[in-house]
GUFI-600354 format. One line per 3 residues: number of its first residue (from 1); for each residue z, y, x of N, C-alpha, C, O. Coordinates in nm, 4 decimals. Atoms other than C-alpha are relative to their C-alpha. Layout:
BEGIN
NUM) Z,Y,X,Z,Y,X,Z,Y,X,Z,Y,X; ...;
***
This chain:
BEGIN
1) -0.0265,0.0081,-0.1408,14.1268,6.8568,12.3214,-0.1308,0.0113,0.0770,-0.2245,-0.0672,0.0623; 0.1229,-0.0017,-0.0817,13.8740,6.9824,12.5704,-0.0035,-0.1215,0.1101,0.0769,-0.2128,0.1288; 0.0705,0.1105,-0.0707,13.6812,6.7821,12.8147,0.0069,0.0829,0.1709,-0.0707,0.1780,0.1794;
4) -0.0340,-0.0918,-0.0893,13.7824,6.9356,13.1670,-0.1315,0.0489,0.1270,-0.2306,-0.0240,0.1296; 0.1088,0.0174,-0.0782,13.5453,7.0537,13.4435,-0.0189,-0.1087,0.0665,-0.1298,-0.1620,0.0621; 0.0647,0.1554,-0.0833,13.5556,6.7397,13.6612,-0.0647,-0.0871,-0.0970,-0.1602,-0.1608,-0.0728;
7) 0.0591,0.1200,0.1310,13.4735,6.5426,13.3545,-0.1149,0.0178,-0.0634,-0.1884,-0.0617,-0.1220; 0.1202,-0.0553,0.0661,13.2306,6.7512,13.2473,-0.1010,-0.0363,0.0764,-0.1975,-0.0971,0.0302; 0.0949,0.0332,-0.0952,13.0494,6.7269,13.5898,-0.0626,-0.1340,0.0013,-0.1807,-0.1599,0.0246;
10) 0.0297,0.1266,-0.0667,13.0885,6.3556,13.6190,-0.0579,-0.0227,-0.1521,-0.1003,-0.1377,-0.1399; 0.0878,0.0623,0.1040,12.9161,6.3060,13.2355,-0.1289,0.0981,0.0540,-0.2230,0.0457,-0.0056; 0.0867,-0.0888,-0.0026,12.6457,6.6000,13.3672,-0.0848,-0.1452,0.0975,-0.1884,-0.2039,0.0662;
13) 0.0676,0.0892,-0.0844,12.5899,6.3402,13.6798,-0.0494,-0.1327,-0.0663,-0.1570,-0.1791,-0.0286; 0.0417,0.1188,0.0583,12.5741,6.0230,13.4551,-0.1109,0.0069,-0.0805,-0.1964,-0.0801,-0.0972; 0.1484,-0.0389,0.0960,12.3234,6.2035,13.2185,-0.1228,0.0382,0.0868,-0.2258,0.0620,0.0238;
16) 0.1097,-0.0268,-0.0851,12.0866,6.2777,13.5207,-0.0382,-0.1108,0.0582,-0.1507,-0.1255,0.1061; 0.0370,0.1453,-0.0685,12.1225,5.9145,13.6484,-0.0766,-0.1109,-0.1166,-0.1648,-0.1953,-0.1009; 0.0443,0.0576,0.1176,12.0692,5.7837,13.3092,-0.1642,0.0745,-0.0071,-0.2679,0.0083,-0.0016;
19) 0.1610,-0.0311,0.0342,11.7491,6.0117,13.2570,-0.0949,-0.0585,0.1036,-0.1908,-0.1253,0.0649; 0.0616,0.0491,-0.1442,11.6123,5.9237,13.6241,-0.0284,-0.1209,-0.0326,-0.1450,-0.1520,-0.0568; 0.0262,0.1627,0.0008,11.6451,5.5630,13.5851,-0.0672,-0.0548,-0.0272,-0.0422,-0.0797,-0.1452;
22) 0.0942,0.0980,0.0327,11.3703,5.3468,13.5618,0.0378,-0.1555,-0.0375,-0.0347,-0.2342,-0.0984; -0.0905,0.1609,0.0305,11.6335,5.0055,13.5468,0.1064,0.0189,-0.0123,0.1305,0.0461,0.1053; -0.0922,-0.0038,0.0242,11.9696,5.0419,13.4377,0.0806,-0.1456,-0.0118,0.0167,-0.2030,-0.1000;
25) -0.1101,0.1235,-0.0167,12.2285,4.7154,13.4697,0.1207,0.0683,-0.0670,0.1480,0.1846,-0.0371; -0.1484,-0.0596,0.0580,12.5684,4.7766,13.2577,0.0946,-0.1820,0.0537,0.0340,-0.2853,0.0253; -0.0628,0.1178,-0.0194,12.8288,4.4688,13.3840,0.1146,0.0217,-0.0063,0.1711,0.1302,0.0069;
28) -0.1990,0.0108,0.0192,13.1905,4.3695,13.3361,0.0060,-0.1126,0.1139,-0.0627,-0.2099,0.1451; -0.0356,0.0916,-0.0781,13.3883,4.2485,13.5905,0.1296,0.0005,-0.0398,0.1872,0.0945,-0.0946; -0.1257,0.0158,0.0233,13.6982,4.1062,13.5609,-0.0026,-0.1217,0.1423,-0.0920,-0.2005,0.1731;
31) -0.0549,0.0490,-0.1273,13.8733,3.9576,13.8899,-0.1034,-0.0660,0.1113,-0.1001,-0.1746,0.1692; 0.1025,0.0354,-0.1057,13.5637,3.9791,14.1133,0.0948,0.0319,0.0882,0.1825,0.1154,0.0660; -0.0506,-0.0678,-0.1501,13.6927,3.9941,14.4882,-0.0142,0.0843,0.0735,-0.1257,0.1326,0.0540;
34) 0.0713,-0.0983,-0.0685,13.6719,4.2395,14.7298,-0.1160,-0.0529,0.0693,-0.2089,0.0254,0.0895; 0.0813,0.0178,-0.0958,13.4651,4.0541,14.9327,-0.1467,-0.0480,-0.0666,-0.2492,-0.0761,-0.0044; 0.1297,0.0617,0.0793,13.2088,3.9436,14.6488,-0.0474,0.1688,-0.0368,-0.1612,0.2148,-0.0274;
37) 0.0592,-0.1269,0.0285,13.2310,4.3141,14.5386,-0.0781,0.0547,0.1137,-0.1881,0.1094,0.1220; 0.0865,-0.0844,-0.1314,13.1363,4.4286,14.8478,-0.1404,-0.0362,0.0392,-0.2292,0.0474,0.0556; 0.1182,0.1281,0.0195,12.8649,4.1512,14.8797,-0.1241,0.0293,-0.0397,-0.2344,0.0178,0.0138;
40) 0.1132,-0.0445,0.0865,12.6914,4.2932,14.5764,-0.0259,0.1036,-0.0095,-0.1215,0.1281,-0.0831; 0.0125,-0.0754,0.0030,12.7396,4.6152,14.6482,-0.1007,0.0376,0.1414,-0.1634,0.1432,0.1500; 0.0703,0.0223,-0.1560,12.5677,4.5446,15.0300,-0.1884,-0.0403,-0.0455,-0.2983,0.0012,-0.0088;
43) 0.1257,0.0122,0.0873,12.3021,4.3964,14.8055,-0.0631,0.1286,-0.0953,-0.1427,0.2136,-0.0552; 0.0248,-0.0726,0.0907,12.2417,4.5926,14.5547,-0.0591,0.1739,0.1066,-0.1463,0.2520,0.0683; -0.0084,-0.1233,-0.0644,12.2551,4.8991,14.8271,-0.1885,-0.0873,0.0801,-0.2995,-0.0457,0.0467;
46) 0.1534,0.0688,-0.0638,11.9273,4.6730,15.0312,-0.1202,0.0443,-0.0881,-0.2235,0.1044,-0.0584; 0.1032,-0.0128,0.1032,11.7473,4.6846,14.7302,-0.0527,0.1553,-0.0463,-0.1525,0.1747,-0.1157; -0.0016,-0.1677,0.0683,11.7831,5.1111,14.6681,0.0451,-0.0188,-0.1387,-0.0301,0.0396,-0.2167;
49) -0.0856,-0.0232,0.1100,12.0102,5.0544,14.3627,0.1442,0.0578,0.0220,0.2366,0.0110,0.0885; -0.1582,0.0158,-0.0061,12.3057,5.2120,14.3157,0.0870,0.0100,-0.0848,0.0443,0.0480,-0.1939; -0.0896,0.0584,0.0703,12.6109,5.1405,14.1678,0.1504,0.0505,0.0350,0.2143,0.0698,0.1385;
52) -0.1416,-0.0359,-0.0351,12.9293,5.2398,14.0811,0.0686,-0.0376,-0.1366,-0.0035,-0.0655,-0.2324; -0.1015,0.0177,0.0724,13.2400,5.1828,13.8599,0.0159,0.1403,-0.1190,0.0508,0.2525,-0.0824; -0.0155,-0.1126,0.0691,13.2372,5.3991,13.5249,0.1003,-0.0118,-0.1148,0.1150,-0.1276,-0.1536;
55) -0.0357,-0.0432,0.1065,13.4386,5.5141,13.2465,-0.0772,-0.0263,-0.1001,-0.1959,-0.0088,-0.0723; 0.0662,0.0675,0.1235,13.3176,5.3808,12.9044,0.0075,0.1488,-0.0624,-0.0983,0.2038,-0.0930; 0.0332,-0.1703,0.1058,13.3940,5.7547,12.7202,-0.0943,0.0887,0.0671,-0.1555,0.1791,0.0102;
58) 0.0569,-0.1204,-0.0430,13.2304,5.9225,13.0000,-0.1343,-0.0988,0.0055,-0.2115,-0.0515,-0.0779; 0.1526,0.0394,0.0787,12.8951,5.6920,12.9759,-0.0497,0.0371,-0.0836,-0.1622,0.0856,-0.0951; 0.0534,0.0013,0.1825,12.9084,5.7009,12.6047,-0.0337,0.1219,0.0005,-0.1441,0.1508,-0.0456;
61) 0.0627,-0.1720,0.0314,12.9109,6.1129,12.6335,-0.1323,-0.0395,0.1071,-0.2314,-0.0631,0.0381; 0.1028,-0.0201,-0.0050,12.6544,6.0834,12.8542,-0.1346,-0.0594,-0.0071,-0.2325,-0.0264,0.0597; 0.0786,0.0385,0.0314,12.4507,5.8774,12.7103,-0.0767,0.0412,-0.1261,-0.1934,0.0436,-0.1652;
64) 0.0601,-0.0917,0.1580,12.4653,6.0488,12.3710,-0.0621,0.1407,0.0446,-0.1631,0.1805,-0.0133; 0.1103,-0.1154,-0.0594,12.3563,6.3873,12.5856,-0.1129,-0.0334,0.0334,-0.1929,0.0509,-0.0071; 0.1110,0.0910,-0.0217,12.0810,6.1769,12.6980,-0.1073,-0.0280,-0.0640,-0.2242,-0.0215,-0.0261;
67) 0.1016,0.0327,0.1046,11.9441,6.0642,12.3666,-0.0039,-0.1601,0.0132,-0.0953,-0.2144,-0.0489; 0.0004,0.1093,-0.0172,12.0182,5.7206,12.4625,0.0910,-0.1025,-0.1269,0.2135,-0.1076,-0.1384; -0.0871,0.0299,0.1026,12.1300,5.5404,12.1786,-0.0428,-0.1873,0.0071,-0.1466,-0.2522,0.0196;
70) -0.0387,0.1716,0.0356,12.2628,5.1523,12.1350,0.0565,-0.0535,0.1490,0.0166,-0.1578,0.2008; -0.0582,0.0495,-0.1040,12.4607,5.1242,12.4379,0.1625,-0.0048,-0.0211,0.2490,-0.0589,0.0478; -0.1472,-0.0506,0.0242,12.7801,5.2479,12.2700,0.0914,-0.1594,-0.0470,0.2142,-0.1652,-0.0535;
73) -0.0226,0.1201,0.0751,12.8401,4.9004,12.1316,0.0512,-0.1448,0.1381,0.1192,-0.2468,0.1262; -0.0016,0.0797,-0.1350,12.8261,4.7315,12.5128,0.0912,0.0593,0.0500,0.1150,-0.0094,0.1493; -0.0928,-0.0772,-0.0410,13.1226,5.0009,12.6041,0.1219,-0.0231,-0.0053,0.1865,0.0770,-0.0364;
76) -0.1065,0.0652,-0.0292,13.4336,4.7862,12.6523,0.0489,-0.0909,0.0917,-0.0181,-0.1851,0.1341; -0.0092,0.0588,-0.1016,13.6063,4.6603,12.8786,0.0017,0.0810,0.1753,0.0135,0.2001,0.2042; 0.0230,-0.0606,-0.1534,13.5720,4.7081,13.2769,-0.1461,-0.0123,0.0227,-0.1996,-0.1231,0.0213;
79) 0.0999,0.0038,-0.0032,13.2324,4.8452,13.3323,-0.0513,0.0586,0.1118,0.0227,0.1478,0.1533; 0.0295,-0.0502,-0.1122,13.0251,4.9329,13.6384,-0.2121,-0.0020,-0.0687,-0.2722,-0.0842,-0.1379; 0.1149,-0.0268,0.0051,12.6581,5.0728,13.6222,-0.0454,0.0397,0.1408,-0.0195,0.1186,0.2316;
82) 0.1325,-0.0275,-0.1345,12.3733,5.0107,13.8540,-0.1519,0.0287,-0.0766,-0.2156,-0.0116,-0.1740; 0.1486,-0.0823,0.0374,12.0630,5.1980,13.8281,-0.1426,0.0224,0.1343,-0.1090,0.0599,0.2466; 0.0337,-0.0885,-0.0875,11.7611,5.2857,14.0238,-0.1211,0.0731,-0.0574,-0.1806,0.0341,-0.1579;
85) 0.0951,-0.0665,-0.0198,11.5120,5.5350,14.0573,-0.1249,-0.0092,-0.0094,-0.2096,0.0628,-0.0622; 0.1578,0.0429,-0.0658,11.2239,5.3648,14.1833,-0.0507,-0.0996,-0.0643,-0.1695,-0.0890,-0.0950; 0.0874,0.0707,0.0379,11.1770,5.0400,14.0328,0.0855,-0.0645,-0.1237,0.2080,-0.0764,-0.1272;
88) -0.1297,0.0404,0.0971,11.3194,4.9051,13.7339,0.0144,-0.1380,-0.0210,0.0643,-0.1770,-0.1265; -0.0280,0.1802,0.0504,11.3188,4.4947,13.7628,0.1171,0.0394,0.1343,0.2285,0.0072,0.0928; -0.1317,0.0144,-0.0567,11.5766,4.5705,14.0795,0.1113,-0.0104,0.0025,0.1692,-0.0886,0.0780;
91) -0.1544,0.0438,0.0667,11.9105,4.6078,13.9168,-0.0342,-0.1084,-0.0473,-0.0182,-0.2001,0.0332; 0.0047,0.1821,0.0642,11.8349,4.2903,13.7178,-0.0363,-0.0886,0.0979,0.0385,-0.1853,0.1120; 0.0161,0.0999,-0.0821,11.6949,4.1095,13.9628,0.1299,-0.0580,0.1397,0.1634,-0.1645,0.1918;
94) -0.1443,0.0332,-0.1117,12.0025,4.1517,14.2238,0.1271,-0.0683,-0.0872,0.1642,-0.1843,-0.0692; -0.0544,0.0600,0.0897,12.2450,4.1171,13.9477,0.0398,-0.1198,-0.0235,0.1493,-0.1720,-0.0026; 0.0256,0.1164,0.0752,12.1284,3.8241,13.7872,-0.0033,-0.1106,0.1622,0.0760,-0.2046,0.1673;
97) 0.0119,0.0499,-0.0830,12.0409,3.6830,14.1216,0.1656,-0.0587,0.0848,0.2142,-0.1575,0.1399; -0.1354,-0.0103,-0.0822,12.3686,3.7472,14.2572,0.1505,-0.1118,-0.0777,0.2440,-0.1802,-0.0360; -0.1079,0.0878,0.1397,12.5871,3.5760,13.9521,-0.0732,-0.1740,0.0263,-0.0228,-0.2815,-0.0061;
100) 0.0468,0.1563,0.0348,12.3549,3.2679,14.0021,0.0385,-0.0906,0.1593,0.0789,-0.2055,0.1770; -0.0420,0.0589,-0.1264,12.3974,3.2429,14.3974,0.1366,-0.0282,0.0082,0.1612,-0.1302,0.0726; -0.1087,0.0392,-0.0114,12.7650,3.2512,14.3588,0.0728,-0.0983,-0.1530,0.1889,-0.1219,-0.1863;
103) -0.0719,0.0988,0.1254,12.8339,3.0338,14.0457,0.0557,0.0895,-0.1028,0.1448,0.0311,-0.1645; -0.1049,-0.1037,0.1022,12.9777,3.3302,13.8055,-0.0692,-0.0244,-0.1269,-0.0345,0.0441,-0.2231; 0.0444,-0.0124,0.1357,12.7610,3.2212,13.5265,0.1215,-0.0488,-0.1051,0.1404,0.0031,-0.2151;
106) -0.0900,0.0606,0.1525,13.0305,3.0302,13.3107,0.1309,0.0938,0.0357,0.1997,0.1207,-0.0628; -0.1591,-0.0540,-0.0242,13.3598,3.2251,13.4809,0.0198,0.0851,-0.0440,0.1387,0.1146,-0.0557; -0.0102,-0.1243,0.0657,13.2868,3.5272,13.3195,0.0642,0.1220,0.0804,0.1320,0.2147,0.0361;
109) -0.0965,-0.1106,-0.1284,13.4014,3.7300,13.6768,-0.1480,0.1691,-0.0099,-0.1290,0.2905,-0.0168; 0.1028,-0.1345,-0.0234,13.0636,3.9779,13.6933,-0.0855,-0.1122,-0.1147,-0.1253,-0.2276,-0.0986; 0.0836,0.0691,0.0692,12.8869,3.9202,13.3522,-0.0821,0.1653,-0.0933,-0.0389,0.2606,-0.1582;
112) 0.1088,-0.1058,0.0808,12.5770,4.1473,13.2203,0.0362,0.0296,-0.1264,0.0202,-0.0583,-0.2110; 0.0500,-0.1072,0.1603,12.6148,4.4024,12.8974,-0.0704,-0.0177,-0.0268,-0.0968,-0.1035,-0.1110; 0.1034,-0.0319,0.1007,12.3258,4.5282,12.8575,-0.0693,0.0419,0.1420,-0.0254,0.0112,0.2528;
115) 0.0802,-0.0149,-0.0757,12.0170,4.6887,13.0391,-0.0717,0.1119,-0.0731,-0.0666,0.1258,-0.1953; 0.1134,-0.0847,0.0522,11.7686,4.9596,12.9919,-0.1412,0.0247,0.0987,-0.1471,0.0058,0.2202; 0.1377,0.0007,-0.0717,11.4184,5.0143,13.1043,-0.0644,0.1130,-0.0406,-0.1209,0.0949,-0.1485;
118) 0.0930,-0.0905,-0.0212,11.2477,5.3269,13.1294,0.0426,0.0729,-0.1536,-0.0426,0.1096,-0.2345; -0.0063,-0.0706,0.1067,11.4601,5.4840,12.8454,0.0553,-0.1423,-0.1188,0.1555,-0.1132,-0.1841; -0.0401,0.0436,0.1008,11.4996,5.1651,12.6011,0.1023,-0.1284,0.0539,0.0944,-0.1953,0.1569;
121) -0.1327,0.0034,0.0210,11.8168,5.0286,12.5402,-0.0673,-0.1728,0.0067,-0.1548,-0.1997,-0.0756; 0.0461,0.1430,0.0280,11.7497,4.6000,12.6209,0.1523,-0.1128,0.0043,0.2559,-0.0678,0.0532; -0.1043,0.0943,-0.0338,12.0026,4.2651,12.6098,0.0082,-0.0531,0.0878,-0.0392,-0.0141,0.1946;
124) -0.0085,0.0509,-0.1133,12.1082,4.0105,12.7882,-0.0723,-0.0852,0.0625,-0.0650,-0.1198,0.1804; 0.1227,0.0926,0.0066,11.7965,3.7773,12.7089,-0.0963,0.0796,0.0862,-0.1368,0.0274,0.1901; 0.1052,-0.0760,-0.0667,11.5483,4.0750,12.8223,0.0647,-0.0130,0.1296,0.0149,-0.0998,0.2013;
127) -0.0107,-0.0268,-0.1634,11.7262,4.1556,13.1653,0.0103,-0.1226,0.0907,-0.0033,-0.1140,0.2128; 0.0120,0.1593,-0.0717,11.7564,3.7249,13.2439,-0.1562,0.0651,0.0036,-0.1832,0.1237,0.1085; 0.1142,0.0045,-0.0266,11.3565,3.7806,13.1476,-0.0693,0.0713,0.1330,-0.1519,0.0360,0.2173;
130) 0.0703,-0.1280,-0.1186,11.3040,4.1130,13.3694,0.0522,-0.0651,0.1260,-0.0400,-0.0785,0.2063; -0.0598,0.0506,-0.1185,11.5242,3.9551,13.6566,-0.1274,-0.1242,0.0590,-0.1734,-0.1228,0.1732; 0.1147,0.0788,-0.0658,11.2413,3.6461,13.6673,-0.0965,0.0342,0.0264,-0.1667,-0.0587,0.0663;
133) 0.1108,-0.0425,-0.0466,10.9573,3.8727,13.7398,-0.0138,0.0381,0.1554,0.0675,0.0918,0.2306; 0.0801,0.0200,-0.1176,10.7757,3.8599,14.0279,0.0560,0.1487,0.0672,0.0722,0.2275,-0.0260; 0.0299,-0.1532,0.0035,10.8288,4.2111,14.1954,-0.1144,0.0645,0.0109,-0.2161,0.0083,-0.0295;
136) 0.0961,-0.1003,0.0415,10.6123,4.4814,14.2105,-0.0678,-0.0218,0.1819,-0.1838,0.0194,0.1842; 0.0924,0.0379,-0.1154,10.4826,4.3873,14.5999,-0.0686,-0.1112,-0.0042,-0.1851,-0.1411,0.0220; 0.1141,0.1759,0.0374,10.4393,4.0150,14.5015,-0.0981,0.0062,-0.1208,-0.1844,-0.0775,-0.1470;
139) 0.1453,-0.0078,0.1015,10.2214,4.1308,14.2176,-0.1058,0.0521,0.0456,-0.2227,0.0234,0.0194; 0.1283,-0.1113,-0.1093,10.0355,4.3839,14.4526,-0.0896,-0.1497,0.0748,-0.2057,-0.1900,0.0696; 0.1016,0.1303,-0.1516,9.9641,4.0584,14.7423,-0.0183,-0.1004,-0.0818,-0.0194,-0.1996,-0.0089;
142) 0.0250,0.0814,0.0817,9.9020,3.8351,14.4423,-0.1676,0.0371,-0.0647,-0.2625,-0.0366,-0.0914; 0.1153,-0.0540,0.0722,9.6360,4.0555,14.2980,-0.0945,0.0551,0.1293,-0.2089,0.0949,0.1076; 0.0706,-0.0460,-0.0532,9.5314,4.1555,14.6236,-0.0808,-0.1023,0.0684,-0.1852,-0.0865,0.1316;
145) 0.0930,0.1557,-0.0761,9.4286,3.7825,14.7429,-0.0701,-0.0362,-0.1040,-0.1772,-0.0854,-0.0688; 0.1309,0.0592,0.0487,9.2500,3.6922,14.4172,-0.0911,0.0835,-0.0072,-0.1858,0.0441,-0.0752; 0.0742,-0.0469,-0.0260,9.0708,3.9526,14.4912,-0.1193,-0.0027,0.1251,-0.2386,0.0271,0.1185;
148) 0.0147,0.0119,-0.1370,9.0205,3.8893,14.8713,-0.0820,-0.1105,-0.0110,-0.1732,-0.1278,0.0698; 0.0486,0.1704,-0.0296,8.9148,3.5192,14.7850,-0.1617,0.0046,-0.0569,-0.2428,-0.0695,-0.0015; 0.1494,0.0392,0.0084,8.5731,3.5454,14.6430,-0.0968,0.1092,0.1019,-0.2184,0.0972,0.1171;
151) 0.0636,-0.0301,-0.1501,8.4860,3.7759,14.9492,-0.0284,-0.0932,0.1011,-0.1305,-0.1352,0.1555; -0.0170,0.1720,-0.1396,8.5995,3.4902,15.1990,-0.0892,-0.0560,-0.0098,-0.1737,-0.0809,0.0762; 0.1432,0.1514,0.0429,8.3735,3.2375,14.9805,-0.1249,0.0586,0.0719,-0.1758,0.0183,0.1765;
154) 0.1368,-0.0417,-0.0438,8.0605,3.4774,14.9900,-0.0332,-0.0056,0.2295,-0.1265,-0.0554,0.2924; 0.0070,0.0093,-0.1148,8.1535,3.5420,15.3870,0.0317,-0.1339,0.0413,0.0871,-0.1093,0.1485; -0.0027,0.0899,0.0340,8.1904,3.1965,15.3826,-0.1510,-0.1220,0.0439,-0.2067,-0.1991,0.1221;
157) 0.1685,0.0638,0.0191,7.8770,3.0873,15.2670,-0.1219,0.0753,0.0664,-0.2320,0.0209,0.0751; 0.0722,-0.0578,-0.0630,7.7059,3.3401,15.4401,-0.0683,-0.0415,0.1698,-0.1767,-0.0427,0.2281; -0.0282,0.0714,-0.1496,7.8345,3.1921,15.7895,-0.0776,-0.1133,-0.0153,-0.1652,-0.1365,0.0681;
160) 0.0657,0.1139,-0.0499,7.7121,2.8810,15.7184,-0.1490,-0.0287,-0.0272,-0.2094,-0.1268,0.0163; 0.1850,-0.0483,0.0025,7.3240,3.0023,15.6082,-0.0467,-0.0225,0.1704,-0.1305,-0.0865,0.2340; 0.0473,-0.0411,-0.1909,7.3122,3.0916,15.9885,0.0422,-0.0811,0.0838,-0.0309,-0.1035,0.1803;
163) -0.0347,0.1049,-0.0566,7.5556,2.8171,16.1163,-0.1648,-0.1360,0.0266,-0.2069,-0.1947,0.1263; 0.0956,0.0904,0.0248,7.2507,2.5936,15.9721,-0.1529,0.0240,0.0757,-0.2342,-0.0519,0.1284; 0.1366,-0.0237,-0.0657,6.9682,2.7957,16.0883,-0.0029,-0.0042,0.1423,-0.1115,-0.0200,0.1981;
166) -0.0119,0.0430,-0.1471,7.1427,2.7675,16.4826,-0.0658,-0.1540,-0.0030,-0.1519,-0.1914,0.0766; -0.0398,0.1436,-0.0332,7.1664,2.3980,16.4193,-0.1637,-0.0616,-0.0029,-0.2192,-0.1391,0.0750; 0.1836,0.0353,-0.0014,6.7695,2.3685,16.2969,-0.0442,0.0647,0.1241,-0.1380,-0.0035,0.1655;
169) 0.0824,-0.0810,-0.1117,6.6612,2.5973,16.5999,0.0681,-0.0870,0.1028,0.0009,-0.1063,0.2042; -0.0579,0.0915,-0.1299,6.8973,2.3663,16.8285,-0.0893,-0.1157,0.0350,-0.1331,-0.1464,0.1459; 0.0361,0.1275,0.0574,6.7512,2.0570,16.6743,-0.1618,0.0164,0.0643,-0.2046,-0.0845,0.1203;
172) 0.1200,-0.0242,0.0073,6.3964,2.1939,16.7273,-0.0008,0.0260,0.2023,-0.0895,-0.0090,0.2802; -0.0066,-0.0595,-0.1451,6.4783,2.3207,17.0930,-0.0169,-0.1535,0.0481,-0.1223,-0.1875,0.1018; -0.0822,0.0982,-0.0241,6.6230,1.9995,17.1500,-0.1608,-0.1246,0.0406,-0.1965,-0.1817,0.1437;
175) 0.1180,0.1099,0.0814,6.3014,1.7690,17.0012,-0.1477,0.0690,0.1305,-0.2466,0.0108,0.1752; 0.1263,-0.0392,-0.0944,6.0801,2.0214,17.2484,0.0209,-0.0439,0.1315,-0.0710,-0.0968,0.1941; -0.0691,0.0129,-0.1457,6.2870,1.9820,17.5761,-0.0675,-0.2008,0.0051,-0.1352,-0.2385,0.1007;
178) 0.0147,0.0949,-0.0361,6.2356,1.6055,17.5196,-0.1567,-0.0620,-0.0159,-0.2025,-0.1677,0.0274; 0.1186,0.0271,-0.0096,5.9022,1.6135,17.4418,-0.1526,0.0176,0.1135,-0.2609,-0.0295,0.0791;
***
């Protein structure tokens, strides 16, 4: 039995989102709401991830066009994939974030597969880990103040060389005027 053109297209599109991807999220939902779906999809959209509702055969083909291998095993069930482009702790971090702000950890309503990063295939331990990282701006203004800070000191200590040498030339002014 062939594989028809729409089907074909929509594994062509999943194998271009899959190669692109720098963060991949795989999740099952079972009786999320509309209004939580929407929620995370409002999120998830803030962040430049996006996300949609897939077919488990049409992943699996295009993941095996891909070269992506060990995801086939996470492929049951009701599954939705978020991905992005740009940074890859974002799907995990909304995700994970999102399951913890609304209580879904034990209900099993939106619960993490699997994950991938820049090509390799990770669990559910790695994407909790990747979700607690810092992002990629708070590492930038993190690295860019301990950098900043032993400037300050030197300008710092510089100020008060000259603060001191006003205060002796005051002191001295001061000691003449009354003399």
């Amino acid at each position: 039995m062939g594989v028809s053109e729409k089907k074909q297209a929509i594994v062509a599109e999943l194998k271009e989102q899959l190669a692109s991807a720098k963060g991949v999220v795989l999740t099952g939902y079972k009786g999320l709401t509309v209004a939580q779906d929407t929620e995370l999809r409002r999120e998830l959209r803030e962040a430049g991830v996006s996300y949609h509702v897939v077919k488990n055969t049409m992943l699996r083909l295009a993941a095996k066009e891909a070269g992506v291998e060990g995801l086939d095993e996470h492929l049951e069930g009701t599954t939705a994939f978020a991905f992005s482009t740009e940074d890859a702790v974002a799907p995990a971090k909304v995700i994970c974030g999102f399951i913890k702000k609304n209580k879904l950890e034990d209900t099993e309503v939106l619960t993490v597969k699997a994950g991938m990063v820049e090509g390799k295939v990770i669990g559910l331990d790695d994407i909790k880990a990747l979700a607690s990282l810092p992002s990629r701006e708070e590492l930038i203004a993190k690295l860019l103040g301990s950098m900043n800070a032993p400037i300050s000191n030197t300008v710092n200590v510089l100020q008060g060389v000259i603060r001191n040498a006003v205060y002796v030339l005051d002191a001295v002014r001061a000691q003449k005027e009354s003399a």
